[in-house]
N, C-alpha and C positions, 0 to 999 in steps of 0.2 A: 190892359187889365191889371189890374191891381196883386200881387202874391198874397194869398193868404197864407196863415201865419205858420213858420215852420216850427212843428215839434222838435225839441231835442232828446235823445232817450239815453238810454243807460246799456254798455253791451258787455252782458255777463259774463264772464271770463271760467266757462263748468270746465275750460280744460287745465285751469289754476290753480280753483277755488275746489271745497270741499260744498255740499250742498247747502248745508246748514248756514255755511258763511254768504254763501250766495245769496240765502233769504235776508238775511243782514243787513248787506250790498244793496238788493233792491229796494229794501223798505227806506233806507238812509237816501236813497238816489231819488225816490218822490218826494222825501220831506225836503230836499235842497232842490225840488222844481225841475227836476228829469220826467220827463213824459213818457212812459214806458219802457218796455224793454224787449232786446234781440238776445237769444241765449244760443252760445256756438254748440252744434248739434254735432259733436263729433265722438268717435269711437276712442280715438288716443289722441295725447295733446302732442304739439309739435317736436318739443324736447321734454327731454325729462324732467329738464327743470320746474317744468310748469307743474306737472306730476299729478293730473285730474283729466277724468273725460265721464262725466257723470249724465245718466241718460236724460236728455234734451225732453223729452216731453210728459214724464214726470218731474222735472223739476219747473217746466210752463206751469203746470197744473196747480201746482204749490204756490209759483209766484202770483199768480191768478189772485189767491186768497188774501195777500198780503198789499198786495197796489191795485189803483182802479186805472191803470194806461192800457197801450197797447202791450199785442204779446205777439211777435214775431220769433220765429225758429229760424237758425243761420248757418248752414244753409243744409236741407234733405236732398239727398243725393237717390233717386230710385233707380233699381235696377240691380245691384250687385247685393248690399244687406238688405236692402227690401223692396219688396213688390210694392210699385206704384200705391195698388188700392191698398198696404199695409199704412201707407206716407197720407191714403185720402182719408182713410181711417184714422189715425189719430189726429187729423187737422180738422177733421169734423166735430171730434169730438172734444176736442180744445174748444171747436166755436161755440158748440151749445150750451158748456160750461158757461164760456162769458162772452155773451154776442155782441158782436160789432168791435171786439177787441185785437182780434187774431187775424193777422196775417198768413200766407205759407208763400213760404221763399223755397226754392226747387233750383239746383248748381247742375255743374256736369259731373263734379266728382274729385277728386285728388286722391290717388291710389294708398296713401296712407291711412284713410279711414276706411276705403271701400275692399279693400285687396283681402279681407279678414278673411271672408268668405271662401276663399278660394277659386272665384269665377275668372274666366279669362277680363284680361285689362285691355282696353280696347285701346286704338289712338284718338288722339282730339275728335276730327270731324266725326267720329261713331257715337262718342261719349255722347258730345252736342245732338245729334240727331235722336239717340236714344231716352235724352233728357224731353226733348219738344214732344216723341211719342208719348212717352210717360204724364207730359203735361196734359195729350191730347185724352189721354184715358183718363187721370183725375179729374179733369174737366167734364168727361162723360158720363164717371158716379154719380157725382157734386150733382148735376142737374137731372139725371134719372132719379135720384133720391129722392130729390125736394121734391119731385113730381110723381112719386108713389108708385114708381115701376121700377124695373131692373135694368140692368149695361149690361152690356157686352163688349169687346174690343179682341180682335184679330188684327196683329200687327205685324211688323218685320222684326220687333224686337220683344213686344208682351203679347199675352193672351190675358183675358179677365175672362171667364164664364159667367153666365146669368146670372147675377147676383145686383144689389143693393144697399147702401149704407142704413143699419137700422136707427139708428143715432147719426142724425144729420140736422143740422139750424134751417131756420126759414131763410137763409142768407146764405147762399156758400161764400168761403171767405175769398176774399182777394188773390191772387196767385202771381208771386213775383219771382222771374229770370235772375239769377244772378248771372254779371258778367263782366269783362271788361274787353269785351271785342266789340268791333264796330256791326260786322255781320250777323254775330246773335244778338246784338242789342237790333236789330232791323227785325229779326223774325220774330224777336220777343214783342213788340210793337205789335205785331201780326196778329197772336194768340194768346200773349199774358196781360195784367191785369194792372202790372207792375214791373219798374226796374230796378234790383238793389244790384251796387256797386260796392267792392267792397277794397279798399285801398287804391284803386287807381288813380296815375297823377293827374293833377287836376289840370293839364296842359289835354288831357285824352276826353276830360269829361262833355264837352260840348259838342263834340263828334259822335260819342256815345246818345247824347239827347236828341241828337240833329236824328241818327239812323232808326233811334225809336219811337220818333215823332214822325218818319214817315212809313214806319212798317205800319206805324196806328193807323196812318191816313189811308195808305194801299187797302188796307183791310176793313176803314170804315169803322172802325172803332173810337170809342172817346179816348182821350189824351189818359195814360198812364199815370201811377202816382211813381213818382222817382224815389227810392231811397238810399240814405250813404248809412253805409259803417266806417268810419272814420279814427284811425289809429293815430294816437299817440303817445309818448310817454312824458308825465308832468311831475316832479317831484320838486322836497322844499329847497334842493342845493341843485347845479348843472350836475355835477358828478354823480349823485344818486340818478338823475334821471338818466344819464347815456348807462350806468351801469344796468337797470332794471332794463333798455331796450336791450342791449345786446346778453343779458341772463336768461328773460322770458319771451321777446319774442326777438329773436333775431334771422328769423323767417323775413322778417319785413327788411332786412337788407341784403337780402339772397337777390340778386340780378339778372339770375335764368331760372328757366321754367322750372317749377318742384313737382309738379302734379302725378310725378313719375317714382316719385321717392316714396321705401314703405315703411319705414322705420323711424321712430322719434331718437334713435341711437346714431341714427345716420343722418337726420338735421342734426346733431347735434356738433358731429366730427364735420359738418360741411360751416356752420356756425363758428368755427375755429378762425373763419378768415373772415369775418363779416369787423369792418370799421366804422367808425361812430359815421364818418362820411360817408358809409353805405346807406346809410337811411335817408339821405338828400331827396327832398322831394316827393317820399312815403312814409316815414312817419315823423313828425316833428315831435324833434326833442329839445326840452326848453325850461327852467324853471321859474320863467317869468310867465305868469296869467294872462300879460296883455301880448304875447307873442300867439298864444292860443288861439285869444279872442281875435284877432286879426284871420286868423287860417278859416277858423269855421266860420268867421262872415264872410270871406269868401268864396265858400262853398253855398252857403244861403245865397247870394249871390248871383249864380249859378241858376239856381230853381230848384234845388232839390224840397221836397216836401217833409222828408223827415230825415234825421240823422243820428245815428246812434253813436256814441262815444266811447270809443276803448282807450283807458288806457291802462298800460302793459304791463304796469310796475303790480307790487304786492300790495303797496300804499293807499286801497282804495278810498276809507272811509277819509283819510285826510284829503285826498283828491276832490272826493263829493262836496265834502262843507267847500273847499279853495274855490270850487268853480261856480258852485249855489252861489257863494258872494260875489266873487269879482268879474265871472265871464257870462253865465246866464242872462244876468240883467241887464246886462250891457248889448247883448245881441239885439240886430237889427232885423226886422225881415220886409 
């Protein structure tokens, strides 16, 4: 069976940018043939450097009005800053604003955005289970809504009492796992809608497809829609681009788990040791076009259905027209 056609989108950088430059960003990334857009829904950004964490779903709201693509959130973490049904609530009401636009992407978490709060930090396998509950009660608004009655949900990790989304679309939107383990991408299979993945190498991706094409099958489900967020940094000289990876995101050459880390002061002193060789393999850093165009066809490749583009530098609008011209139209699918 033949691929249809892979979207490429645009992935906002709120923990960068300032709002207003955002709408900028996105309006400049449709006119150069970006197909919507992922905006990182975080509380604080990695390092300081980046120095923006602007709230994720008024700033959808806004981009909403300015492009006609998709509108995915990346990624809502429920449980510690919000109650499931606060995460069903604004992603309903994202959908009814612009229908058939909106995605919701649902993670386990990384204690630097979630720890705000002050709730206990759980380990991996809790986070993961706590994430699939939360799905399973989103999931039981979304269609108690649309069907003009109330949820309930009694769980090991939430409660919802009686209640209903009053603002709900005749559509509930898509619902995607993020992850890069083999095992939640099987259960995500099971129960989501969707996969996004979000930097993992592409040596791990067909492994990831393989477990969530048969958790769909287990459960009788149609085949998922895949998505990447896909890092890199592109600038006009090599030396600007290894510098803006290792200034803005030098998270992406960190080689042990961070999810544990709470301060963007503390990526910062651990970023100390990150070399441009760190980033082998996750984020490609390049100032040649056609080294790009090669990486994302072969992630299309692959089967992903859509892919959104980050890159990492300050450089954006130069970025957008460089790749509108010489990578966009060259991609194959």
């Amino acid at each position: 069976m033949a691929q249809t056609e892979v979207s490429i989108g645009f992935s906002a950088a709120l923990d960068q940018f300032e709002p207003i430059e955002i709408m900028s960003q996105v309006a400049a990334a449709e006119r150069h043939g970006f197909s919507g857009v992922i905006a990182a829904e975080r509380f604080q950004p990695w390092v300081p450097e980046q120095g923006q964490a602007s709230f994720a779903w008024s700033v959808l709201g806004a981009i909403g009005q300015v492009t006609g693509g998709d509108l995915l959130n990346g990624v809502s973490v429920p449980g510690y800053r919000w109650h499931p049904a606060m995460i069903a609530q604004a992603s309903a009401t994202l959908a009814a604003l612009y229908p058939g636009r909106h995605l919701l992407s649902i993670g386990s978490g990384e204690a630097i955005d979630e720890h705000i709060a002050g709730g206990y930090w759980p380990e991996t396998a809790e986070r993961i289970d706590r994430m699939f509950e939360a799905v399973e009660l989103i999931q039981k608004l979304f269609s108690a809504s649309i069907a003009g009655r109330d949820a309930k949900h009694s769980g090991r990790h939430f409660k919802l009492e009686s209640t209903r989304l009053w603002t709900m679309p005749k559509v509930a939107p898509p619902i995607l796992i993020a992850t890069a383990g083999p095992v939640t991408a099987k259960r995500a299979g099971r129960s989501a809608d969707g996969l996004l993945i979000d930097g993992a190498p592409i040596d791990r991706i067909p492994q990831l497809f393989s477990k969530f094409a048969e958790g769909s099958s287990e459960a009788g489900r149609p085949a998922g829609v895949k998505v990447l967020r896909l890092h890199l940094s592109w600038a006009s000289s090599m030396d600007e681009a290894i510098r803006n990876a290792r200034t803005y995101w030098p998270n992406g050459g960190l080689r042990f788990p961070r999810s544990d880390i709470r301060s963007p002061f503390e990526f910062e002193q651990l970023a100390k040791m990150v070399r441009p060789e760190d980033f082998d393999g996750r984020v490609l850093i390049s100032d040649d076009p056609a080294a790009h165009l090669v990486q994302i066809q072969s992630y299309i490749d692959l089967g992903f259905d859509r892919i959104y583009l980050h890159n990492v530098g300050p450089n954006q609008l130069e970025w957008l027209e460089e790749f509108g011209r010489e990578v966009l139209p060259r991609l194959k699918n």
